[in-house]
Structure formats: C-alpha cells, structure tokens
C-alpha positions, 0 to 999 in steps of 0.5 A: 091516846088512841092512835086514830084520832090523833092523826085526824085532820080537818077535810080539804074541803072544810078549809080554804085551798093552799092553808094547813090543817087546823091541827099539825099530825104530831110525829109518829114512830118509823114503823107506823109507816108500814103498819098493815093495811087492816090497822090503817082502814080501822083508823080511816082519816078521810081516805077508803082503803079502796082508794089508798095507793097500797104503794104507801105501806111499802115506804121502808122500802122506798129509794131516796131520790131527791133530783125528781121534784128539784130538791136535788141534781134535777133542778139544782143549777136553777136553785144554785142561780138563784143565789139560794143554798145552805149557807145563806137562805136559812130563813128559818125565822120567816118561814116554817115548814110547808104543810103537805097541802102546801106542798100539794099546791107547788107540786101542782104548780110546778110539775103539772106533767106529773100531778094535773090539775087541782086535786083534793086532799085525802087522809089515811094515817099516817098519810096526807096525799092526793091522787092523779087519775090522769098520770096515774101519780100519787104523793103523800106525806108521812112522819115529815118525808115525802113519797111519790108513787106511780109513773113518776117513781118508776113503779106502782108497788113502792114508792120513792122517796123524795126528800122531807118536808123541810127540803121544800121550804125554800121552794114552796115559799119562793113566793113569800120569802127571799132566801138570799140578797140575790133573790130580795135583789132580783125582785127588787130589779122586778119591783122598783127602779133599783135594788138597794142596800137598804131595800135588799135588807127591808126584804129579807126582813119583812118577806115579800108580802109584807114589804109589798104592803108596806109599799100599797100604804106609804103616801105618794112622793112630793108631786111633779106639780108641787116640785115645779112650783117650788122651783118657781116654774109657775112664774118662768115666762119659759115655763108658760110659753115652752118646755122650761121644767118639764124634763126637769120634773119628770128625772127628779121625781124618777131618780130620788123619790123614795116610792120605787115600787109608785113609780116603777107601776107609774113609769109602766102606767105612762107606757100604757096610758100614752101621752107624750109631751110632742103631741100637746101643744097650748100653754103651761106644757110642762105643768099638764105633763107633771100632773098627768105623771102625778096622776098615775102615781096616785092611782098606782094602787088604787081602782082601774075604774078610778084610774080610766076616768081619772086618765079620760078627763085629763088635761094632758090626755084631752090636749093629745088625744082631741077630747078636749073641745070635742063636739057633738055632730053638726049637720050643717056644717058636717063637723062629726064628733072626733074619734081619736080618744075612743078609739084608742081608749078601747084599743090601747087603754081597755080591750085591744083589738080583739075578744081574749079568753081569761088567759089572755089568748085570743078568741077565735071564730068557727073558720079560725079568725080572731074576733074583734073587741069592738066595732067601727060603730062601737067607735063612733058612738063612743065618740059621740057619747064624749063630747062636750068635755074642755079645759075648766076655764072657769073664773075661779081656775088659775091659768095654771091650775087648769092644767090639772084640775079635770075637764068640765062639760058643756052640755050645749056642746054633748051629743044627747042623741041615743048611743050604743057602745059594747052593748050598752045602750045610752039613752036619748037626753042623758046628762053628759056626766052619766054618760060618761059614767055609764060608757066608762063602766061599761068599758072597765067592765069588759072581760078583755080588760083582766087579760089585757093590761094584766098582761102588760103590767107583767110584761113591763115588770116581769118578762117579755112572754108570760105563760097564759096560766101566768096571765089567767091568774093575773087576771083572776086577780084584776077580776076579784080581789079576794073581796068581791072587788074588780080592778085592784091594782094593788091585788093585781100587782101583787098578783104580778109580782108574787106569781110563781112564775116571776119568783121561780129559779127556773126563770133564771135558766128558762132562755124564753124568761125575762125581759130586755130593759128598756135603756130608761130602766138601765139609766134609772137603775144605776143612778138609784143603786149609786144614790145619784145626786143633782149637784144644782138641785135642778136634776138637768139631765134633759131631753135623752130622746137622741139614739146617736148619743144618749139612750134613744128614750126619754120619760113622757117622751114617747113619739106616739100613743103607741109608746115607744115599742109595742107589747107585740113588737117581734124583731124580724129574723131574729131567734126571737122572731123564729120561736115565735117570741115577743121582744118590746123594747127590741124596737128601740134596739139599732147598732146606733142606739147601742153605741149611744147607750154605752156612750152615755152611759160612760159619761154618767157612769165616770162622774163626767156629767155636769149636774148628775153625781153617783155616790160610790163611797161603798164601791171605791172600798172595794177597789183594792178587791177587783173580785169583791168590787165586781160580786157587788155590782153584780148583786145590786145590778144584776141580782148575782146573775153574772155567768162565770165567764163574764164575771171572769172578764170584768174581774181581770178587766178591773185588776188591769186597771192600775188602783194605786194614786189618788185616781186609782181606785176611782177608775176602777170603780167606773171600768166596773160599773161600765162592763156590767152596765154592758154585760147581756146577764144585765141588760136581759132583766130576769 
C-alpha cells in the first residue's frame, strides 16, 4: 500500500466542524513518527512543509507530561469531584475514542490561553494538527498519542507528550456521556426535580442526548386542569368562589408527575412568565392558574413565538396584568389604553431594560452608558396596539371553561389608530388579530430575546453567572436551531444543558459555579428522590409562602411579576457582592427563612406531616451502615458532592444515633436525611 495515500483524510474544510474523518488514519509503526521531513512533504496530506511545526518530527524525544491538558496532576482534583475515574466511567459501550478533530475542538473550548480561536485542521502524515499564531502553540496527532509544541511545552524544538487519544474520551464526550452515577445524578439535579434510581440509570443507558430526546418526545402529564375536575373541583362552590384546589393542583403535578425534565423548564417558565395567584382576582381562581401551569408545560419544548402568544392571550396572564378588558383610548372621557402588560412583556418577557450584545452583555453608548431596549413611546403604542382583548364570554363557553380557552377580541374596544412598536409600523384600521400577530413578531423577533431568556433559563437551571461565551452560545441556539428555526426551546434547552460549561468537572471546584437552590427546589428534590406519597390523594401541602415556618416560597405564589428574586439580585456586603457576582435566590435567604426551612423540612423529612409520606425502604436497608446510608443521600441529593469533612460528620452524627428497636433504623434514616438537606455542598447546586 503506498504509504501516502493511505494516511489521506478529508480536508476540514469539506466536512462540518467538530465530525471525524471520513475514513480513520489506520495505525502506523513508531518510527513513521520520526521519518525525515523530506519523506513527510513527498507524502504532503493537506498541510506545506513550510508550515509544518518541524517540532513534530522530533516526537521519540518528546517528555510525557499528562497534568498539562488535565488528564493528569493539572485538573485531576476536578475529575476526581466528579465522581469520574478508572474503576467506574469505563463507558466504553457509549462512547469511542475522540477523533484528533474532536479532540481539537475541546482544547479550543477548554484551554483558549493556549489554543485561541477556532482553527482549521491541517494534515501532514502522520499528523492531525492545528496551529495558533497567537500563542505560537501547535497540537497534533499521530499513531493515537498526543503532543503540543510551543510555549505551552516549554520548547519550540520538541514536543510534550500529553497522553493518548483514549485519555481524552472522558473528557472530550462530558457533554455526551455520564462516565459515573454521580455525573447522571448531578445533570439530573440540573435537568428534573430530583435524580432518581431509575433516571441515574435511564442516563447512563441512553448518554445525554438520547435521554434529552427522549424527554422532548414523552406527552406532557395529566393536566392541573384535568386533575381538578377529576377531584370535582368544578362543582366546589369553594373552588368557584376562592382558592379551593389550587394549591392542591399545583404540589400534585409538581411531586409525582412522571416529566421532570416538563416541569423543571415550566416551574423555570413561571418564573419568568410571572403570574401569582395574589394579583388575580374573579371566579374559578384556581382553574385559570392550572391552566396557565398547563400552558407553559405544554409549551416547554415547543416555539417561543408559540409560547409569547400562547402567555399574552391568557386568562391568567390578562386578569394580572390588566390586558383583559383593556380599551382603546377615549378622549372624552380621557381613559388611555393600560400599560401594565406592554410594559412588562418587553422588559420581563422579551428584551430587558437594555440593548444586549449575542453574549448576553450590555450595549453601550460612545460616553459608556447603556442603551435602552425600548422607549416610553414604544410602551404606549404597544399598549394600544393591545386593546380589545377580555374573557371569551361567549354563550357556547362554560363559565369554567373561560378560564382556559384564550382571549377573544372586540374590535369595538381596539385602537385602530396607527402605531409604531421597536420599528414596527402597524398601520391605521389593521384588524386586531394582525396586530397583534405583527407586534408579537416583532418582539419575538428582537436580537435581545436570544441573549435575554437564554440567559435565564441557564440561571434557573444551571448557575447563578454563566460566562458570556455561555451565553452567546445559549443564545446561537435560540437564534437557530440548526434548521433555520428561531426560538426552539427544545434546541435551546439542549443548548443549556449539554454546554460544556454546565457538564464540565471544573464546575465542581470553580467557587463563582453554580447556583443556590431555591428552597421550593429543595422541598420538590427530596420528595422525588424519596417517591413521596399523598396519603389522601389530595396532595395538601398547602400554602409554604411563611418564611417563619415552612420554605418562604410556594409554586404560583410569587408576591409580584418580579417573581420572588430577581435574575440580577446581589446580596449587599457579601463576598458575593464584592466579586461582582449575582445570587437570586439569595433574595429569599434571612436568618428567619433558614430557620423555617430547617424546621419544615424536619416535619417533612420525619414522615410527621399529615398527608405527605417519603418512602424510604431502600434508605432504612442501609441504617445498620452509617457510611453506606450517608454515601446514598449524597448521591441522590448531592451528586456525591459532599466534601470529606461534611461526610464526616454526618456518618459520626448517624452512627450516634441508636439503630437497634423497631425505630432504630427509622431515626437514623431521617437524622441522615436532615443534615444533608442541611449541608452547604446541597444547598449550592453545582
């Protein structure tokens, strides 16, 4: 076989960035590596001799030195705290060997001080590589080990071996593959409202992608609206009148529906999307609120333009935010259209306050001021662009039903005067429905919106501060799907979830990473991972809105449209505040609301509620094994995220505790359960 063509490989630039060869460079003998240079330019392979870093043919030289791209000393404490080693990430059957380009792309990713930008591959048998100008750094390939060359090796005449190809595959596919139960359990805690026994091993089966898909295709659960009327709250005078059911609704779809993945992204949607069962008022409350739940849930995966009509003719949302019933201007009277949706539509729902750049940072003016998104003008003519919107009252709509179904237009009560909204021009006597088609386009539409709610679905997911390369490529996603499609959230979840940044190991050590949970997330966690049981059927958990003495947070609940902490919130002289860092659930966090929390939580965490029973069957095997006990709840929980010394303490905590009787084993199952519910490694999600 002539040994020049057989190591040809297809050009980067004939196939798509970040996919393999057509055809893998078979194996080739140790001293191919250090044939002379005239045999190498005779066999060419894409690359000019010219610009071959000559570094390459010195390579039975080259040092082995595997710290310096993280397969050894250099990151190894982030690896080892992602559970991931030898003995139990062999994940052989899921994932191959990366490719040199593959390899190339998380070097990029990864290392950028070393390997900037996004460079081409080159070919020069037997070498894959590619080549910074900037840093002067080069990396190659060649019978499956691979080198580096330049400043980052010490020398320009001999390269540094770095480790194989095989090294990397842990590493290179973190965003593919879980490589341990602690790694399917921390994207789980990421993902859904708790990792389980069975999703940990759905995971581990599937890889990530898979399981996400699989997610995107299962139906939504059996609707809050559905759940009401089978309980009979259709025909409860209560119901009708007050608040009968509707906390009910909401805790039972949240603590045993089967799509976690749904109602993680709805519970993250309600906190966007703002509407609180405090500022509706009228008849069948809790019916409008189960379908406004039912809503985002079903819109989850779907379209954000879908989505943003779907929320702005809502019942829910027109009773809270004054569309319903909002009118066009009046002259004699001087009644004026009302501002409060349009307003928050562009600054909560859409765009922000100011103009973003794709990575989600602000836009600034010549004398460094931020530019505003939109304009006090922009808000009145929105407003009026959506009057003439109210209940569908018809006669062929059951009182209950109106609830749900979505608004109906008056023309007699829409402005048809002419508007211009974020440039859009609306013309003069434009039927109400294309007006508002046009005006929702337009704010769908916006460069802002990518940057905006891509940011925040990270934040509610993820971490607290994402980089903005984090961001830009969150919201690449949101701007296309890969298809040409704008505002798939399915492609934009996926883009949240799989990032780099958020299946990284560094996350576990990097202390800016992560994200406090929201008490609500604590409380849904530990009911799923323990298969908590209404014992009535009726899910009465209630109202938790008391910070004194249950979590100071209850779904649907929020005290304003500015949900109950802001994406921006920074806790005031705090080490969070002084590295210029955000913290949004910070802003429920007060020497009472932790009190409360612990408080609740014991009643819960005990079995002592009246109505909510965990199932701890699988824990209270483990009793006689304080150690064994504990390194469950710090999986499911925790996503083996305990340190040393905290694990330390809750093993001695539960070994003090008496296990012999019959409630022997049952207290120290719940002292367990408590002190991690507790622990900072669980309530700083990473």
């Amino acid at each position: 076989m002539d040994p020049c063509t057989a190591n040809q490989q297809t050009p980067a630039a004939d196939r798509p960035r970040g996919e393999p060869p057509s055809a893998e460079r078979p194996a080739l003998a140790p001293w191919a590596v250090a044939v002379p240079a005239a045999l190498l330019a005779a066999c060419g392979g894409g690359g000019a001799e010219e610009d071959f870093p000559a570094g390459f043919l010195r390579a039975s030289e080259a040092p082995l030195r595997r710290d310096i791209l993280g397969v050894g000393a250099g990151r190894a404490s982030a690896l080892a705290a992602s559970g991931a080693n030898s003995a139990n990430s062999a994940n052989s059957a899921n994932a191959a060997v990366p490719t040199p380009t593959q390899l190339f792309d998380w070097a990029e990713i990864h290392y950028p001080e070393f390997f900037p930008g996004q460079q081409a591959d080159q070919y020069f048998a037997p070498y894959s590589y590619r080549q910074y100008p900037q840093t002067g750094n080069a990396v190659g390939v060649a019978n499956g080990m691979v080198y580096i060359l330049g400043p980052v090796a010490g020398n320009n005449d001999v390269p540094v071996a770095v480790g194989l190809l095989k090294d990397y595959t842990e590493p290179v596919f973190a965003g593919r593959f879980a490589y341990s139960d602690a790694q399917a359990a921390r994207f789980l805690n990421q993902a859904t409202l708790a990792a389980t026994d069975a999703d940990i091993a759905a995971v581990r089966s599937l890889g990530y992608e898979a399981w996400l898909q699989q997610q995107f295709n299962t139906p939504p659960s059996t609707s809050n609206w559905d759940w009401l009327l089978s309980r009979g709250y259709g025909e409860n005078e209560s119901s009708r009148v007050g608040s009968a059911g509707f906390d009910n609704q909401i805790w039972q779809r949240l603590l045993k529906a089967p799509d976690g993945l749904r109602q993680r992204v709805a519970l993250a949607l309600s906190e966007i999307f703002v509407v609180g069962l405090d500022g509706i008022n009228g008849t069948y409350k809790p019916f409008r609120m189960a379908a406004y739940w039912d809503l985002l849930a079903e819109h989850a995966f779907g379209n954000f333009r879908t989505l943003l009509q779907a929320v702005t003719l809502s019942p829910a949302m027109g009773n809270y935010l004054n569309m319903a019933g909002n009118q066009k201007a009046n002259p004699a009277t001087g009644r004026v259209p009302d501002e409060n949706y349009a307003r928050e539509v562009m600054q909560l729902f859409t765009l922000g306050l100011t103009q973003l750049n794709p990575d989600g940072t602000t836009q600034l003016d010549a004398q460094g001021h931020a530019l505003d998104s939109y304009t006090e003008a922009d808000v009145k003519a929105l407003a009026a662009v959506l009057t003439g919107w109210n209940f569908d009252r018809r006669a062929s709509v059951s009182p209950v039903e109106q609830n749900r179904v979505p608004m109906l237009l008056n023309p007699s009560l829409h402005a048809t005067t002419a508007a211009t909204v974020l440039g859009t021009t609306i013309p003069a006597n434009l039927d109400g429905n294309e007006a508002l088609r046009r005006v929702l386009d337009a704010l769908a539409n916006h460069p802002n919106v990518g940057p905006f709610i891509g940011r925040q679905l990270i934040q509610r997911l993820v971490t607290s501060n994402p980089s903005s390369a984090y961001v830009a490529r969150v919201a690449a996603a949101f701007a296309n799907n890969g298809l040409g499609l704008r505002g798939d959230l399915a492609a934009t979840l996926r883009a949240v979830l799989l990032d780099d940044e958020a299946r990284a190991a560094e996350g576990l050590t990097a202390p800016a990473f992560g994200k406090l949970r929201e008490p609500l997330q604590r409380l849904l966690q530990w009911a799923r991972s323990f298969k908590a049981a209404s014992l009535s059927g009726n899910w009465t958990l209630g109202n938790l809105s008391d910070a004194a003495t249950r979590l100071g947070q209850s779904p649907q609940r929020s005290p304003s449209v500015f949900n109950f902490f802001r994406p921006g919130y920074v806790p005031p002289n705090t080490a969070v505040s002084n590295a210029g860092l955000v913290a949004p659930e910070m802003q429920l966090t007060t020497e009472t609301s932790v009190a409360g929390y612990l408080n609740y939580m014991q009643t819960l965490s005990s079995a002592k509620h009246g109505d909510l029973r965990p199932d701890y069957s699988a824990e209270l095997a483990l009793a006689a094994d304080p150690a064994a006990l504990v390194a469950r709840l710090n999986l499911l929980l925790c996503a083996d995220q305990l340190g040393a010394s905290t694990l330390l303490l809750i093993i001695d905590a539960v070994g003090s505790v008496s296990g012999t009787g019959n409630s022997g084993p049952f207290n120290r199952v719940y002292t367990a359960v408590l002190l991690v519910l507790a622990s900072p490694e669980f309530l700083h999600q990473r």
